[in-house]
Wavefront OBJ file of the C-alpha trace (Angstrom):
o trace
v 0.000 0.000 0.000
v 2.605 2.224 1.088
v 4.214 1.537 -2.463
v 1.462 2.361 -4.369
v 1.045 5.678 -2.834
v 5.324 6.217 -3.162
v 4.748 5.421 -6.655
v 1.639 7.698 -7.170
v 2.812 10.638 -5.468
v 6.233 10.321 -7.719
v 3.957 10.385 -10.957
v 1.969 13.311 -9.368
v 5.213 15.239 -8.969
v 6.466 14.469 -12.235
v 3.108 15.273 -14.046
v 3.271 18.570 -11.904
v 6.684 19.588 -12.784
v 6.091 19.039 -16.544
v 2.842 21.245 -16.297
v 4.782 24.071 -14.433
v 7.392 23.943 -17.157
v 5.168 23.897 -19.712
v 3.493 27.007 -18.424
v 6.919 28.598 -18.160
v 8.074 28.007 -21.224
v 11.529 29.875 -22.388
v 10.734 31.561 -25.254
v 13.549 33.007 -28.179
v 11.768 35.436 -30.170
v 14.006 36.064 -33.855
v 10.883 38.123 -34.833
v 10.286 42.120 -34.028
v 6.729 41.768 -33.812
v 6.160 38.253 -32.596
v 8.487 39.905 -29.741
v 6.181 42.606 -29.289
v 3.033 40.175 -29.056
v 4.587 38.431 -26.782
v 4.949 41.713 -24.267
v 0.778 42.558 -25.496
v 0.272 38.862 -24.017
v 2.064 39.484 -20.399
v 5.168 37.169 -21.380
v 7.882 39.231 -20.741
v 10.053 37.362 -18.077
v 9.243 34.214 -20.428
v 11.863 35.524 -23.586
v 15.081 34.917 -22.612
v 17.067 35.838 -25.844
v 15.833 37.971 -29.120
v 16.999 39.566 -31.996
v 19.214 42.710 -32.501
v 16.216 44.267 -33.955
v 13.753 43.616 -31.045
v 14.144 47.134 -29.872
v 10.004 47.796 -28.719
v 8.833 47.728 -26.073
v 11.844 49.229 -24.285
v 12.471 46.255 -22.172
v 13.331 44.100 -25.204
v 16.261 46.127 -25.559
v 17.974 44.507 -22.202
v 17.203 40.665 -23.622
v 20.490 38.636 -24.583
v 20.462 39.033 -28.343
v 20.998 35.839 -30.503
v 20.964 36.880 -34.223
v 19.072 38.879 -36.380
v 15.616 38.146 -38.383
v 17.555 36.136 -40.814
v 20.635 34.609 -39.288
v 21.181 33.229 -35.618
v 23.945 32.149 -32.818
v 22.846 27.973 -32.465
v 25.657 28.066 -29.639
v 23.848 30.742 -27.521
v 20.692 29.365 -28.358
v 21.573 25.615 -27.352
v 23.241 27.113 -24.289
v 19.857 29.048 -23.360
v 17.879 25.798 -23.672
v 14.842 27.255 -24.984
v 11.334 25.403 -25.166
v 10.159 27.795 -27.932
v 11.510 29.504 -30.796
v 9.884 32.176 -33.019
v 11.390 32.834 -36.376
v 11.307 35.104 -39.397
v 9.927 33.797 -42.157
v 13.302 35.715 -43.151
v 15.018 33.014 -41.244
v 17.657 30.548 -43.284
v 15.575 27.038 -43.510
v 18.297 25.009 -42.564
v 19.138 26.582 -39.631
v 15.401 26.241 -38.441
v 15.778 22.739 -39.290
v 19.200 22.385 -36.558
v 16.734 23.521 -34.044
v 13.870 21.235 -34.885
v 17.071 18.533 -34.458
v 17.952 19.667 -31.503
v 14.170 19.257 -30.414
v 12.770 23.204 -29.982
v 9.787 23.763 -31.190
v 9.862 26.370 -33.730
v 7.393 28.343 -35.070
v 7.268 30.516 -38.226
v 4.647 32.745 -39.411
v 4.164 34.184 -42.988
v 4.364 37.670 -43.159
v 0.955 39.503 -42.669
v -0.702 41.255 -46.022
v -3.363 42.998 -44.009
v -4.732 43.876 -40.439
v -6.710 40.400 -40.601
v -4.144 38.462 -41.162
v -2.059 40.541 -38.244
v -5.250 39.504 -35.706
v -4.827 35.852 -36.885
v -0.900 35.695 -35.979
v -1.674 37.397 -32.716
v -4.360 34.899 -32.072
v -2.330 31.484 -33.153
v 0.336 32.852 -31.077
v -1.949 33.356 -28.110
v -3.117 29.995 -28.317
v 0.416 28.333 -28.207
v 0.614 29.626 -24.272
v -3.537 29.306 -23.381
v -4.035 33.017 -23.735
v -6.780 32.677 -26.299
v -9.074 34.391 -23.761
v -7.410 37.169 -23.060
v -6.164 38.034 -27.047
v -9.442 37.456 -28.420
v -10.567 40.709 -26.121
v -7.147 42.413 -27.175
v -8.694 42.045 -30.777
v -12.128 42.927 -30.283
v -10.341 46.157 -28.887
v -7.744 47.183 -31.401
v -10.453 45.468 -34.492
v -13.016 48.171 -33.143
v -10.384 50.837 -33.522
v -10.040 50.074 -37.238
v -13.310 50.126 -38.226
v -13.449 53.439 -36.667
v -10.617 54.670 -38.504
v -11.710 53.247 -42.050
v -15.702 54.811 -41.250
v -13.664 58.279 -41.108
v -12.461 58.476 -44.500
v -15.776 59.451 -46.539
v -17.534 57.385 -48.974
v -16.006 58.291 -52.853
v -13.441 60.262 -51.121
v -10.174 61.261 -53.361
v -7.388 58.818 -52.869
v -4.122 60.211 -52.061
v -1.352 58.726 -54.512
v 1.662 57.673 -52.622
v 4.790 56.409 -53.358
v 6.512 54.468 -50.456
v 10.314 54.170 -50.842
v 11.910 51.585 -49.128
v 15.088 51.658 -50.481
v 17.165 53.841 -52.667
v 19.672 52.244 -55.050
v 18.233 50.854 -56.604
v 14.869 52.515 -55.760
v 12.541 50.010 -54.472
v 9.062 50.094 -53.385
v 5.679 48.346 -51.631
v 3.999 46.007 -53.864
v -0.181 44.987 -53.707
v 0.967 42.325 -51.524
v 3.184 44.225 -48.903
v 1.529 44.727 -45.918
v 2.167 48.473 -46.599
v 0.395 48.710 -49.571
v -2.237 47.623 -47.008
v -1.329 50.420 -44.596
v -1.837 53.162 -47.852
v -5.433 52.035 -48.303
v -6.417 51.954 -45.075
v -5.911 55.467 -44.355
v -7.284 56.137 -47.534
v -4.590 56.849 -49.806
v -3.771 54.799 -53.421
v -0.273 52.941 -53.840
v 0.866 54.472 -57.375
v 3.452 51.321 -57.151
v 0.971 48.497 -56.233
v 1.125 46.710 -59.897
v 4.522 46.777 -59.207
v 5.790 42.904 -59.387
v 8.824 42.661 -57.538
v 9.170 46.294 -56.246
v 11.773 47.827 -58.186
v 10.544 50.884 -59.574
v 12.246 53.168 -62.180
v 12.834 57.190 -61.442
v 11.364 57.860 -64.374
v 8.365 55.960 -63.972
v 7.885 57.776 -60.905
v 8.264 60.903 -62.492
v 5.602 59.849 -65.217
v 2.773 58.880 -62.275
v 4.021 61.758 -59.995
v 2.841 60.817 -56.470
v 1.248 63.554 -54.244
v 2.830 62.290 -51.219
v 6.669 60.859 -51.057
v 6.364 58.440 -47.669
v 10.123 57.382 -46.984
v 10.810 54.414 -44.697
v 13.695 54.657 -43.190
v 14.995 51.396 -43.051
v 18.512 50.852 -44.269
v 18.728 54.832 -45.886
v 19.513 57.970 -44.998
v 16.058 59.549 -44.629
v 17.112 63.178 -43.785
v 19.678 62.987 -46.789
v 17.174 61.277 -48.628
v 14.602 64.274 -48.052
v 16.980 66.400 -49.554
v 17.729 64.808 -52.756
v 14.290 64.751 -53.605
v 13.713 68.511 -52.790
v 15.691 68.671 -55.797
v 12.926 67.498 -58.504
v 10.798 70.566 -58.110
v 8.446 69.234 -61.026
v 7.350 66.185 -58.390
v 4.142 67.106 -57.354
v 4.927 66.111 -53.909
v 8.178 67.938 -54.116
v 6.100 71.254 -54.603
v 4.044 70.908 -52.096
v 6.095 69.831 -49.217
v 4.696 66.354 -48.984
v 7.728 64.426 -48.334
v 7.722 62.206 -44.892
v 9.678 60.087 -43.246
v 8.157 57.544 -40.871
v 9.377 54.297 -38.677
v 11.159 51.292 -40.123
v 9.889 49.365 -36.754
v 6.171 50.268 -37.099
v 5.331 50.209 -40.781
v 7.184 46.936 -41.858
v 6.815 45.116 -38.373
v 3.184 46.159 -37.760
v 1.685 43.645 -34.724
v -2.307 44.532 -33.994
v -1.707 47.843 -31.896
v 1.252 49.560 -33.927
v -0.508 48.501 -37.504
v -3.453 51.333 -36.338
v -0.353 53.757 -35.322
v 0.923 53.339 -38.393
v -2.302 54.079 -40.234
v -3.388 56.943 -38.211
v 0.223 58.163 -38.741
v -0.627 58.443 -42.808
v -4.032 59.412 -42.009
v -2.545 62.630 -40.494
v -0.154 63.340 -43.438
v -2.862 63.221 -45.737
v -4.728 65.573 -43.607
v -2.488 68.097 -42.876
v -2.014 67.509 -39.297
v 1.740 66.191 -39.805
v 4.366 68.989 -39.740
v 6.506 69.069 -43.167
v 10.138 68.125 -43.278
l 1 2 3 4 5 6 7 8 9 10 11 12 13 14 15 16 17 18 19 20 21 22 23 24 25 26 27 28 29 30 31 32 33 34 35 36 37 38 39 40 41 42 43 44 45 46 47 48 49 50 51 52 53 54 55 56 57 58 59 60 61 62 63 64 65 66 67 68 69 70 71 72 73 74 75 76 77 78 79 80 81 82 83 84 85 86 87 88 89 90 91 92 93 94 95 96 97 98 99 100 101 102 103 104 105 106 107 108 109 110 111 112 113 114 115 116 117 118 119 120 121 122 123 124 125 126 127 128 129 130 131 132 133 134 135 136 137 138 139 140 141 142 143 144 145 146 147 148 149 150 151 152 153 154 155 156 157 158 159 160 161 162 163 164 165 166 167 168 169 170 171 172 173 174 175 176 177 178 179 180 181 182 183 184 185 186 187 188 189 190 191 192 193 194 195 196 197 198 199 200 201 202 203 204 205 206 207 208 209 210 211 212 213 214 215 216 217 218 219 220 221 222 223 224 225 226 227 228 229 230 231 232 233 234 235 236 237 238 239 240 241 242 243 244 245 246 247 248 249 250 251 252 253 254 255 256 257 258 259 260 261 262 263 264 265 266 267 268 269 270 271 272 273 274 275 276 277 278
């Protein structure tokens, strides 16, 4: 009898210890916004390593970094001992296939087109840690934010033509399929670029659709130099009337659900007026 219960309580112990580790997991995040999802779900003392470009929220900044979005450090991250890993879909495949033979768990996410598809990451990711619950109720939220935003822009109301640079030589651009094409429409402004098929765009093209709005990401250029070369073309439309902006590498092409409706009431302002020129 008394061996029965020894062996019982040693199963109850073990069963217990799994389920405690399981609800602590240690988490590696090699993704900016899965990182910042991660913070929106209450996780924070769960990551224990993250990328070089996991800068938001502040905190993420003090985390042991491990790589960037598309390479990473398999000694630090074997040495870690990590339950979970989040990756890029950025990431090189065969080093996400080391950790699956290591046994981590990895997860990869396609990047998101639109603010749907951003809710449905946020959600799957949610669900990995039983925090379904509490995301659904983050969505409802931020989802009832955006509809407010897209009811402001009035029925058969002129779209704004922008061009969104993303880099500069060569000059390259958003495509239909970029989730800041998305970010364009939603504040109610057109993508001249969006038939664009792999980005690249020509300066004379540009010249030939001439954009009322310049919207400069600075990620990887000089934005402030970048400004001022384009003050330069005084027959761009956008040129002449001082709508040239730069905005956020961080928040327009690593939107998670609450940043994506920054981002879009960002434009939203530009195209009103409300953002000072540069």
């Amino acid at each position: 009898m008394i061996r029965i219960f020894i062996v019982h309580y040693i199963v109850f112990f073990f069963l217990t210890l799994s389920i405690s580790f399981a609800s602590q997991p240690r988490i590696i995040s090699l993704s900016p916004p899965i990182t910042e999802e991660l913070y929106l779900l209450g996780m924070r003392n769960n990551i224990v390593a993250n990328t070089i470009y996991c800068t938001r929220p502040e905190d993420a900044k003090t985390k042991e970094k491990v790589g960037s979005v598309i390479n990473v450090n398999l000694e630090r991250v074997i040495r870690l001992k990590p339950d979970i890993v989040f990756t890029s879909p950025l990431m090189d495949r065969r080093l996400v296939q080391k950790m699956e033979k290591l046994g981590i768990t990895v997860y990869t996410f396609p990047h998101p087109k639109n603010f749907e598809e951003i809710c449905h990451r946020f959600l799957r990711v949610s669900e990995i840690f039983g925090k379904k619950e509490m995301a659904s109720e983050m969505v409802l939220h931020f989802t009832g934010r955006y509809k407010t935003l897209k009811e402001n822009i009035p029925p058969g109301a002129k779209k704004h033509r922008v061009f969104i640079q993303l880099g500069k030589n060569p000059l390259f651009t958003a495509t239909k399929d970029s989730i800041l094409n998305s970010f364009i429409e939603d504040a109610g402004g057109e993508n001249i670029a969006k038939d664009t098929k792999t980005g690249l765009f020509s300066k004379e093209e540009l010249f030939i659709k001439d954009p009322n709005y310049i919207i400069i990401v600075s990620m990887g250029i000089e934005g402030e130099q970048q400004i001022k070369e384009w003050k330069k073309n005084k027959e761009l439309k956008a040129v002449r009337e001082g709508n040239i902006y730069l905005v956020d590498s961080h928040t327009y092409c690593s939107p998670t659900i609450k940043s994506y409706l920054e981002g879009v009431e960002t434009l939203r302002d530009i195209f009103l007026g409300r953002r000072k020129k540069q």
